[in-house]
ROVOKE-916344 format. One record per residue (C-alpha): residue number from 1; residue in one letter; x, y, z. Coordinates in steps of 0.5 Angstrom, whole numbers, plus 500, padded with zeros to 3 digits. Layout:
BEGIN
+------+------+-----+-----+-----+
: resi : resn :   u :   v :   w :
+------+------+-----+-----+-----+
:  NUM :    A :   X :   Y :   Z :
...
+------+------+-----+-----+-----+
# end
This chain:
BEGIN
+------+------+-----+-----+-----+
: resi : resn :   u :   v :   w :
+------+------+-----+-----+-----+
:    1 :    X : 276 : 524 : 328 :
:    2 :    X : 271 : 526 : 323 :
:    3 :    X : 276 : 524 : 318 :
:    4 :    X : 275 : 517 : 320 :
:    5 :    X : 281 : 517 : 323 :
:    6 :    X : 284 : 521 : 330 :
:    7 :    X : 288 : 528 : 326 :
:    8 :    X : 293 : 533 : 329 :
:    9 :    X : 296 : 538 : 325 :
:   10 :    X : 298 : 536 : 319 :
:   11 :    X : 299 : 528 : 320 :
:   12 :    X : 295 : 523 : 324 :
:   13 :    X : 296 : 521 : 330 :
:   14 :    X : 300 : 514 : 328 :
:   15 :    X : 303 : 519 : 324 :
:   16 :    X : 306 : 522 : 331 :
:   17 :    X : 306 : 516 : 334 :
:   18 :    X : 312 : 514 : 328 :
:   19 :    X : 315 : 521 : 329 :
:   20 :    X : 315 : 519 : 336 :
:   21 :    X : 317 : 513 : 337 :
:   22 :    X : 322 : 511 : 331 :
:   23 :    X : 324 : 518 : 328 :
:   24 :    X : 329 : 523 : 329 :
:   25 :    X : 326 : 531 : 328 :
:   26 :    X : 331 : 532 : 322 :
:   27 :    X : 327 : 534 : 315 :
:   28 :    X : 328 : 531 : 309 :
:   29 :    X : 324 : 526 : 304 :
:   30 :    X : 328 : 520 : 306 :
:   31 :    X : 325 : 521 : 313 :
:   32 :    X : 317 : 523 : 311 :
:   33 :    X : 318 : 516 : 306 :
:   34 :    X : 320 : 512 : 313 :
:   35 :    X : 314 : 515 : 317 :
:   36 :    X : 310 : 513 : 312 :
:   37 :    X : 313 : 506 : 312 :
:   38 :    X : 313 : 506 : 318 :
:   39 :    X : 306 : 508 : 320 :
:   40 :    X : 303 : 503 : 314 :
:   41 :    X : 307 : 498 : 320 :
:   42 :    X : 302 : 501 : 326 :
:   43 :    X : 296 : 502 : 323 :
:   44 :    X : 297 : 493 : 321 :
:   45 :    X : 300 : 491 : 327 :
:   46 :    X : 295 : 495 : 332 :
:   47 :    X : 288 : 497 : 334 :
:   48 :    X : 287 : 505 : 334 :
:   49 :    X : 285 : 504 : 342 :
:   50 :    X : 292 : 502 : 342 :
:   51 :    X : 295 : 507 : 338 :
:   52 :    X : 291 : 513 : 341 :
:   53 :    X : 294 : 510 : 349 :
:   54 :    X : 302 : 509 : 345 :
:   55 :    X : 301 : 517 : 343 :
:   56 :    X : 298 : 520 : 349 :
:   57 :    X : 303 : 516 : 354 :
:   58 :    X : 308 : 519 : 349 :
:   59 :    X : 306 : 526 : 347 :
:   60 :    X : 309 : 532 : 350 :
:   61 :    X : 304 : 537 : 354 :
:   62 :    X : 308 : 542 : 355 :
:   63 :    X : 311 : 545 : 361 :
:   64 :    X : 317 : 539 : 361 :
:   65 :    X : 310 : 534 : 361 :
:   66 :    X : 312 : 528 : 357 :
:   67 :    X : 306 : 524 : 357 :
:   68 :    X : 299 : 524 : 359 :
:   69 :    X : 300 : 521 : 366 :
:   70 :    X : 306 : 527 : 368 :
:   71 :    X : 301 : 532 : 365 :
:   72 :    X : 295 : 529 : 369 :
:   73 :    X : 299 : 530 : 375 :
:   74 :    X : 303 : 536 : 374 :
:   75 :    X : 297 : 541 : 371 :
:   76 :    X : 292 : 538 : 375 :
:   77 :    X : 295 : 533 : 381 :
:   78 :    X : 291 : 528 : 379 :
:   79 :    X : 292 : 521 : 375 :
:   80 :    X : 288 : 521 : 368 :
:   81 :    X : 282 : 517 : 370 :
:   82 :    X : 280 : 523 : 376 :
:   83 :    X : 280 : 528 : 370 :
:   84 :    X : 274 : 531 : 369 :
:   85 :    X : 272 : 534 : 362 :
:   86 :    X : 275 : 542 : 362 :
:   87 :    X : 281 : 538 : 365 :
:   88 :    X : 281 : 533 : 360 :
:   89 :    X : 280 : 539 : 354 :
:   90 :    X : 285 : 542 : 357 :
:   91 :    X : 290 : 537 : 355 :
:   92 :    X : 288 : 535 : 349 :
:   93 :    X : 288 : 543 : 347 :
:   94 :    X : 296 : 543 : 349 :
:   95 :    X : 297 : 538 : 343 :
:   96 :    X : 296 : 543 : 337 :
:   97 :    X : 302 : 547 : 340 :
:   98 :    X : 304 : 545 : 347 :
:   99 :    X : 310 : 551 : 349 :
:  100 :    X : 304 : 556 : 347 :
:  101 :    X : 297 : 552 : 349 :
:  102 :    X : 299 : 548 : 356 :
:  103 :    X : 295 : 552 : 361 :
:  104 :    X : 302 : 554 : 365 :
:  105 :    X : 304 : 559 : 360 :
:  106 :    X : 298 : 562 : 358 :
:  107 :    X : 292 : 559 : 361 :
:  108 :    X : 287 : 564 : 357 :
:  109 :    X : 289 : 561 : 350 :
:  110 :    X : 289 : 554 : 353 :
:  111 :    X : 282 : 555 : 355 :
:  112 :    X : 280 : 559 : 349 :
:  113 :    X : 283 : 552 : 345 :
:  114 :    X : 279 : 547 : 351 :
:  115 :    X : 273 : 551 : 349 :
:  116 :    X : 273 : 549 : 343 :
:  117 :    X : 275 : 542 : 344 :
:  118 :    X : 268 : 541 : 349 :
:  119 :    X : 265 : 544 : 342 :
:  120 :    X : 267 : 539 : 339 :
:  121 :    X : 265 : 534 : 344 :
:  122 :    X : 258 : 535 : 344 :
:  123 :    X : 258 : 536 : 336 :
:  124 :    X : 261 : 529 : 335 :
:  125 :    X : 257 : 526 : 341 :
:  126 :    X : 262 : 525 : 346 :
:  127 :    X : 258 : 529 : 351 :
:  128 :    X : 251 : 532 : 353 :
:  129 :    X : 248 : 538 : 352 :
:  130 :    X : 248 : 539 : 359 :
:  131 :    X : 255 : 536 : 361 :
:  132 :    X : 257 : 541 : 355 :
:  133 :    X : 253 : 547 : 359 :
:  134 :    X : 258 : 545 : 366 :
:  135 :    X : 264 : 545 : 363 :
:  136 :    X : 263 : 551 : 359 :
:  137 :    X : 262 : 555 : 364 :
:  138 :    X : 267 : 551 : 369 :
:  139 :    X : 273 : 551 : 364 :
:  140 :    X : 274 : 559 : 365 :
:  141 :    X : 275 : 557 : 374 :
:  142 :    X : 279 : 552 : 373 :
:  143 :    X : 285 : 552 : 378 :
:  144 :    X : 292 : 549 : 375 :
:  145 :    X : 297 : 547 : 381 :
:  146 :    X : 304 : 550 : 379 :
:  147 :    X : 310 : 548 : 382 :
:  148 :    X : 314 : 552 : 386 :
:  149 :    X : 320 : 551 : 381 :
:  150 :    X : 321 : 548 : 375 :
:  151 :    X : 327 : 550 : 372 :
:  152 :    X : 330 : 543 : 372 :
:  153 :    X : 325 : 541 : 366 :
:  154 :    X : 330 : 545 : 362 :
:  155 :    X : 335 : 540 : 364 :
:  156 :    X : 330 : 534 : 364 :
:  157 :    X : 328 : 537 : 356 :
:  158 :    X : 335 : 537 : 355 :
:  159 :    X : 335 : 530 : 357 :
:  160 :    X : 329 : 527 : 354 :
:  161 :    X : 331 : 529 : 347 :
:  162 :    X : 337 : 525 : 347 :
:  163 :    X : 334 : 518 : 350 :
:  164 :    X : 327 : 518 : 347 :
:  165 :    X : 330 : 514 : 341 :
:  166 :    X : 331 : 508 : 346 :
:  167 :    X : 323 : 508 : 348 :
:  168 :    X : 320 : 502 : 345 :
:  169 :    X : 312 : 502 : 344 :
:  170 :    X : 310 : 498 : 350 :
:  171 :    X : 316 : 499 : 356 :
:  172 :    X : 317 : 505 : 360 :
:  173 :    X : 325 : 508 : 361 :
:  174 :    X : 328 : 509 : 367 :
:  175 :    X : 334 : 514 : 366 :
:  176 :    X : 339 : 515 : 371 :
:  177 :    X : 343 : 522 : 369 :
:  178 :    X : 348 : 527 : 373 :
:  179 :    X : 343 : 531 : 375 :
:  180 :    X : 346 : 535 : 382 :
:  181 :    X : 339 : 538 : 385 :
:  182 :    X : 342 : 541 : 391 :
:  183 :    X : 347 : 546 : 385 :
:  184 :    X : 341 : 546 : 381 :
:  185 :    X : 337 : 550 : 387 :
:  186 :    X : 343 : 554 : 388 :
:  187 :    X : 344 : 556 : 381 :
:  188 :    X : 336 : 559 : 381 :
:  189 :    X : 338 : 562 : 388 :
:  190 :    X : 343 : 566 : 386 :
:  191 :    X : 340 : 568 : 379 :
:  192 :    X : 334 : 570 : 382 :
:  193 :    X : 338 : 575 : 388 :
:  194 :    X : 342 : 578 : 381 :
:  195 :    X : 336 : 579 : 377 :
:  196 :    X : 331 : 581 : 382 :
:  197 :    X : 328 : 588 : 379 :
:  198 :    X : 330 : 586 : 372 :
:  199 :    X : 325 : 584 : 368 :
:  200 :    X : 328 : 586 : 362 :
:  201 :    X : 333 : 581 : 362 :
:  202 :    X : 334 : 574 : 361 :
:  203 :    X : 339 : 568 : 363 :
:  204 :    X : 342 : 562 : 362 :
:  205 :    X : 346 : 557 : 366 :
:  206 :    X : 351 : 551 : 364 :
:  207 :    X : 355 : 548 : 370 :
:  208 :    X : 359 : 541 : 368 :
:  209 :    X : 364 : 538 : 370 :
:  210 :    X : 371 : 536 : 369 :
:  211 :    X : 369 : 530 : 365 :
:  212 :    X : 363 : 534 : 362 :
:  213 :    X : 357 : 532 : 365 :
:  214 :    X : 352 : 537 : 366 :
:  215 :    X : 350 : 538 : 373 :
:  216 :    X : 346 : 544 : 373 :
:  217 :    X : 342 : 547 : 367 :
:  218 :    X : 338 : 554 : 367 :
:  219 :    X : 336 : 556 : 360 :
:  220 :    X : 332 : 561 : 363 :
:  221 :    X : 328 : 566 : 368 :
:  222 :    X : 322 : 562 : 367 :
:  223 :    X : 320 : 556 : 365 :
:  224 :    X : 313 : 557 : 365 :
:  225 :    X : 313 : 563 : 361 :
:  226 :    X : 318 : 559 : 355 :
:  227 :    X : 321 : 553 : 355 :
:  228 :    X : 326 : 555 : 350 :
:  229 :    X : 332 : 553 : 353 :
:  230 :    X : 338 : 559 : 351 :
:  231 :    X : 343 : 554 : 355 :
:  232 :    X : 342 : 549 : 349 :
:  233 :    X : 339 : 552 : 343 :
:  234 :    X : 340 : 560 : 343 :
:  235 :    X : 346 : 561 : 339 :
:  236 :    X : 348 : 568 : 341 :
:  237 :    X : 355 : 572 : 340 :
:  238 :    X : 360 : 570 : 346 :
:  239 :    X : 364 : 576 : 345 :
:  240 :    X : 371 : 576 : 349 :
:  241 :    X : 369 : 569 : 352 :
:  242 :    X : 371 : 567 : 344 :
:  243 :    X : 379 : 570 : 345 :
:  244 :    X : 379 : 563 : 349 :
:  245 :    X : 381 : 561 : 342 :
:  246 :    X : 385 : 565 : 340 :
:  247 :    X : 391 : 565 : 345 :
:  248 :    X : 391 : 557 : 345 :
:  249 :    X : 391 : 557 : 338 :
:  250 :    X : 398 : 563 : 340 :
:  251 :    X : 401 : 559 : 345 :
:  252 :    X : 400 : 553 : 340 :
:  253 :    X : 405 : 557 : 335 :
:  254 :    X : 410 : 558 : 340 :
:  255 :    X : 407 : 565 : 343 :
:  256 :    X : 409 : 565 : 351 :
:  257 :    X : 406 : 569 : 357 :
:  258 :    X : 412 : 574 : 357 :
:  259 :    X : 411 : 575 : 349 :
:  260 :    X : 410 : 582 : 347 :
:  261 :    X : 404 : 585 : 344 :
:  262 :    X : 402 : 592 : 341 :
:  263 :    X : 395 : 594 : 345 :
:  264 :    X : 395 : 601 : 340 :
:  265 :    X : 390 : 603 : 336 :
:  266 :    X : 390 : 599 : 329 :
:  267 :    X : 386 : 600 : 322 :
:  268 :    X : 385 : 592 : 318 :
:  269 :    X : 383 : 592 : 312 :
:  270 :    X : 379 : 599 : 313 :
:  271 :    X : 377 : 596 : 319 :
:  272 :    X : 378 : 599 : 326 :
:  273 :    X : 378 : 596 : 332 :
:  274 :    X : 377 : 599 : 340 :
:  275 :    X : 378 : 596 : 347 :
:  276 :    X : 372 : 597 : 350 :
:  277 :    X : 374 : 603 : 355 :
:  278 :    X : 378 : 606 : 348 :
:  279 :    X : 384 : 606 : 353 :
:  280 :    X : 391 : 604 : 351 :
:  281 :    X : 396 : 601 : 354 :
:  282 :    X : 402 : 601 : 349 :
:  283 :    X : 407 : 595 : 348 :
:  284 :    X : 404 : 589 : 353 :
:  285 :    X : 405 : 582 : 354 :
:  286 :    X : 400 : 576 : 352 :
:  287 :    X : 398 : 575 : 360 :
:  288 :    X : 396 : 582 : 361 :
:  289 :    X : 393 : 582 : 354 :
:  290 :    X : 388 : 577 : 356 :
:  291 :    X : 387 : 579 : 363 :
:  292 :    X : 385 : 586 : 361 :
:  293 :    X : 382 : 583 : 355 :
:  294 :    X : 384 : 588 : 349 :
:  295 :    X : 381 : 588 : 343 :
:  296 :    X : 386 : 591 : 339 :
:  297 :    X : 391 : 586 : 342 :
:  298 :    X : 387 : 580 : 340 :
:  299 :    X : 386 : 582 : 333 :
:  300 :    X : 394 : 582 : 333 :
:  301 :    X : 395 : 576 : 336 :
:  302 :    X : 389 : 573 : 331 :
:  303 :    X : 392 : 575 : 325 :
:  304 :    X : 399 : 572 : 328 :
:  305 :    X : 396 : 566 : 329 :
:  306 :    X : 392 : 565 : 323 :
:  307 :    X : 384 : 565 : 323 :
:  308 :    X : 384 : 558 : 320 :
:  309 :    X : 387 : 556 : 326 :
:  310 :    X : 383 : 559 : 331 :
:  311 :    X : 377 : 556 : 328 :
:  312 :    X : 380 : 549 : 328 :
:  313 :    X : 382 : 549 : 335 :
:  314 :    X : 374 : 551 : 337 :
:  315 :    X : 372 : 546 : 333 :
:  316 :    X : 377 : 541 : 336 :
:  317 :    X : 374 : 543 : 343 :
:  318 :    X : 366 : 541 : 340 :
:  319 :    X : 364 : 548 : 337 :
:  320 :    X : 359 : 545 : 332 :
:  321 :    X : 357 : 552 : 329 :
:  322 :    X : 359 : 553 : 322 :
:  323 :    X : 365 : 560 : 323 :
:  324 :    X : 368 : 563 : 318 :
:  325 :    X : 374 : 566 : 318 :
:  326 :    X : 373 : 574 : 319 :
:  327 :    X : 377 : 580 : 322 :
:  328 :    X : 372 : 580 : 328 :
:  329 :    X : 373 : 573 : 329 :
:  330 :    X : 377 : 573 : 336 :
:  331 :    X : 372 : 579 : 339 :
:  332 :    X : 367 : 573 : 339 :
:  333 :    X : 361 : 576 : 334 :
:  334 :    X : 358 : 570 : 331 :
:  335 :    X : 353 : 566 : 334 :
:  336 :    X : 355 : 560 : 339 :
:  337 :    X : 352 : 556 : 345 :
:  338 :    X : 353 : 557 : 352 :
:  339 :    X : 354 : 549 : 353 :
:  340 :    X : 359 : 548 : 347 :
:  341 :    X : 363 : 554 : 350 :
:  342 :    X : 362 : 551 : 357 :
:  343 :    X : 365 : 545 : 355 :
:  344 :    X : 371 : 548 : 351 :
:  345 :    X : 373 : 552 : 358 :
:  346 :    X : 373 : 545 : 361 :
:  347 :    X : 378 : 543 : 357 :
:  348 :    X : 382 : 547 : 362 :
:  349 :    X : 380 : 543 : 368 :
:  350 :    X : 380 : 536 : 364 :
:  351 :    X : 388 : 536 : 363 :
:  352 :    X : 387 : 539 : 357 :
:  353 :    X : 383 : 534 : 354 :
:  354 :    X : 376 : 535 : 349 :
:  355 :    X : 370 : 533 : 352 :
:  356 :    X : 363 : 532 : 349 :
:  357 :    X : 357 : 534 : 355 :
:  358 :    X : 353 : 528 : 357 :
:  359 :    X : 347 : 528 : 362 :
:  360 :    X : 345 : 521 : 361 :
:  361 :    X : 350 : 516 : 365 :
:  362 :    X : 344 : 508 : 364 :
:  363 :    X : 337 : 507 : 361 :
:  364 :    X : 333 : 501 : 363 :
:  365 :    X : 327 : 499 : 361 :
:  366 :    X : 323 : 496 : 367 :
:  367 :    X : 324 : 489 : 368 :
:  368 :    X : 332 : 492 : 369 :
:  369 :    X : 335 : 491 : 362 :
:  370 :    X : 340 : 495 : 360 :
:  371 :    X : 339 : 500 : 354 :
:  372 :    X : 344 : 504 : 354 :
:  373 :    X : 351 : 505 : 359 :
:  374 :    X : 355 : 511 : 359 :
:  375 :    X : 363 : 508 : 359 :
:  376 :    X : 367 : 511 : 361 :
:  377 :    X : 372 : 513 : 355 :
:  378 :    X : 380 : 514 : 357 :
:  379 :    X : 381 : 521 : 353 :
:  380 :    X : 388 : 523 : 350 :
:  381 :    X : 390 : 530 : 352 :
:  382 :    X : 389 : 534 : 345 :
:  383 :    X : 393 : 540 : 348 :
:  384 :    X : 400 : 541 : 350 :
:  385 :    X : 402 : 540 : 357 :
:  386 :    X : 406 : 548 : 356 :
:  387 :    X : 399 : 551 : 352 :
:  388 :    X : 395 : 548 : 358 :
:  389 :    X : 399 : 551 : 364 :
:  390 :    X : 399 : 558 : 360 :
:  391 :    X : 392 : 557 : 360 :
:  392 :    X : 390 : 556 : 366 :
:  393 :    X : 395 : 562 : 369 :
:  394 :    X : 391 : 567 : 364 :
:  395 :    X : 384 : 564 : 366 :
:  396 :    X : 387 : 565 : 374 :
:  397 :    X : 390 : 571 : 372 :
:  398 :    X : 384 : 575 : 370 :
:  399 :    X : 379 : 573 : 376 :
:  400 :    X : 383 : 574 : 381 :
:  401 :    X : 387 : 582 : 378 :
:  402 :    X : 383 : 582 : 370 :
:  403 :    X : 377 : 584 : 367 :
:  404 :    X : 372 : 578 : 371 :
:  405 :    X : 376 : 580 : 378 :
:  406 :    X : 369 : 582 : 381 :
:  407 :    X : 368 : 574 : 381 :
:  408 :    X : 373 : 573 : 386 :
:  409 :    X : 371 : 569 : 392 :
:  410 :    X : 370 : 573 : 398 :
:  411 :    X : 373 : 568 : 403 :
:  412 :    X : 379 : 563 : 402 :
:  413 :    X : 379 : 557 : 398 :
:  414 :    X : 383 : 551 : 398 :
:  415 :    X : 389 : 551 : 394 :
:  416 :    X : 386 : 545 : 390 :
:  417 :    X : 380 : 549 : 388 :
:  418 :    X : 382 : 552 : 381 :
:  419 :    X : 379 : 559 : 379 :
:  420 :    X : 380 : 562 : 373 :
:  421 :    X : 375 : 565 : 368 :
:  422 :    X : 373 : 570 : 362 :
:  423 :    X : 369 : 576 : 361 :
:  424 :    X : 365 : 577 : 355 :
:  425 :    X : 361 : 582 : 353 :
:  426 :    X : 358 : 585 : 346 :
:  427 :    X : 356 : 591 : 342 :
:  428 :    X : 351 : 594 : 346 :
:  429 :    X : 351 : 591 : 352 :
:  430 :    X : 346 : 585 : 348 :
:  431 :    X : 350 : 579 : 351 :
:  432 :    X : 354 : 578 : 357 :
+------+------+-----+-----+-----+
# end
């Protein structure tokens, strides 16, 4: 405000606003010339109140809080006009940064950033000497409510971030998407069970269905300590998860379950892959190749088949990562996202057919106008019908008798219910 003007960061307020209302996060001169225009075009067509309002129902708060009202309710179980002036600097204090300064994630470095927005107050006349002394010394008691479970903000982020663009200046949305509470709790009972007493470690979770609707997401342990969602934006090695590739990109040149494959020691290029056990079997089919997830085999196999190939049927099945064609391809040593992985595998329960993850199914304003209607889209199968039977018999096969044969069921299932999988574990046991 002591510019003339309300300032975040580096750009004005009806600068964000642009950002937030008409702009997508890419960085580019074309993108900074539109921001500008269309900053010139706000600041013309409204009055600064109007603009501060747009923002403050738009800007993100932190902790999965889009707008001043979610944020008012979810910190502080009340509605903007019932905050008193320590909540209200709280909040204001989370714009600058909002994952590190909402007071969910750290509550002393959002008061430290509070204190000095009621400094601020007082200096620009805003408050009294005496309401500054109460809330100075009020701010370090304060109470921030905190919800018994917010893991669910990492899908309704995931959500938000493709649905904004549909947020116009003066109505609210009302998104309807394929969100599955009942699994959600259930995917956050059982990581909690496993990783109980291992705070070292982190998660990630991605539960979609045959079309590629995503139904649960965790993007890790704790959503108040980082909203960085390791589902979605983490690009990690998938390790032997990547073989997928390797045996549909095989059977695609004709390789069959019953051919044979040297699991024996190799050197590539003066390169010398192991199995991870450093036991080897000899001559070996493709089946038990994968279910015992060699790597000696898999090296083989990919320089059957051709590297190019390999990466093109990732790219085919919705990996977006730039993969370059390396000896170590098919162990999986480049970074990849677990949702683009997930949605590969779901081509084994799609009949074969690519699919793209979508959370959002209808977005409508609040007089009920339609923004946006998922369709439903009649997908031809990009597999052959022999590459997806082979498939689904080496997923199958090594859940019940392979490497994952530890997530075998405890009790019967339904001879519908398909149940296959693949384990992947990196160097050093980093990823798994």
């Amino acid at each position: 405000m002591s510019e003339g003007y309300v300032v975040q960061g580096g750009s004005t307020i009806t600068q964000q606003l642009a950002k937030l209302l008409f702009l997508n996060p890419e960085k580019s001169l074309v993108r900074k010339i539109r921001e500008l225009l269309i900053t010139f075009k706000l600041e013309q067509s409204l009055e600064k109140r109007e603009i501060l309002s747009l923002y403050l129902n738009r800007a993100y708060f932190g902790s999965g809080n889009y707008g001043i009202v979610s944020a008012a309710k979810n910190y502080f179980s009340k509605s903007p006009k019932d905050l008193n002036i320590q909540e209200s600097a709280i909040l204001a204090a989370s714009l600058k940064a909002p994952s590190r300064l909402n007071p969910i994630s750290s509550i002393k470095k959002s008061r430290k950033r509070a204190e000095l927005v009621i400094k601020k107050m007082l200096e620009y006349g805003y408050i009294s000497e005496e309401q500054f002394k109460n809330s100075s010394e009020k701010i370090n008691k304060l109470v921030v409510v905190k919800k018994n479970s917010m893991h669910n903000r990492y899908y309704s982020d995931w959500v938000y971030r493709r649905s904004s663009s549909y947020a116009s200046s003066s109505s609210d949305l009302i998104i309807k998407t394929t969100f599955n509470a009942k699994l959600q709790n259930y995917v956050e009972n059982a990581v909690s069970d496993v990783l109980k007493n291992k705070e070292e470690l982190e998660v990630a979770v991605i539960v979609m269905d045959s079309s590629g609707a995503l139904k649960a997401m965790l993007g890790g342990r704790s959503y108040y300590k980082s909203q960085y969602n390791r589902g979605t934006q983490a690009k990690r090695q998938p390790g032997s998860v990547f073989k997928f590739f390797t045996y549909i990109a095989a059977f695609d040149i004709g390789l069959t379950l019953s051919d044979m494959v040297d699991d024996i020691p190799l050197d590539l290029e003066g390169w010398s892959p192991q199995n991870y056990n450093k036991k080897y079997k000899g001559k070996i089919s493709l089946y038990e190749a994968f279910g015992t997830s060699s790597n000696v085999a898999a090296v083989r196999i990919q320089e059957m088949v051709g590297r190019k190939n390999i990466i093109n049927w990732a790219k085919k099945l919705g990996v977006s990562a730039k993969l370059k064609p390396e000896r170590s391809l098919t162990l999986g040593t480049q970074g990849v996202s677990l949702i683009e992985m997930t949605n590969a595998y779901i081509s084994v329960i799609s009949g074969g057919k690519a699919t793209f993850p979508y959370g959002v199914t209808e977005i409508t304003d609040r007089e009920g106008n339609i923004l946006y209607k998922r369709n439903l889209v009649s997908r031809d199968a990009i597999m052959r019908k022999d590459i997806h039977s082979s498939m689904r018999s080496i997923l199958k096969y090594s859940i019940l008798e392979g490497t994952a044969r530890r997530a075998k069921p405890r009790v019967f299932l339904d001879e519908g219910i398909f149940l296959g999988g693949k384990t992947g574990t990196t160097q050093d046991f980093k990823d798994a």
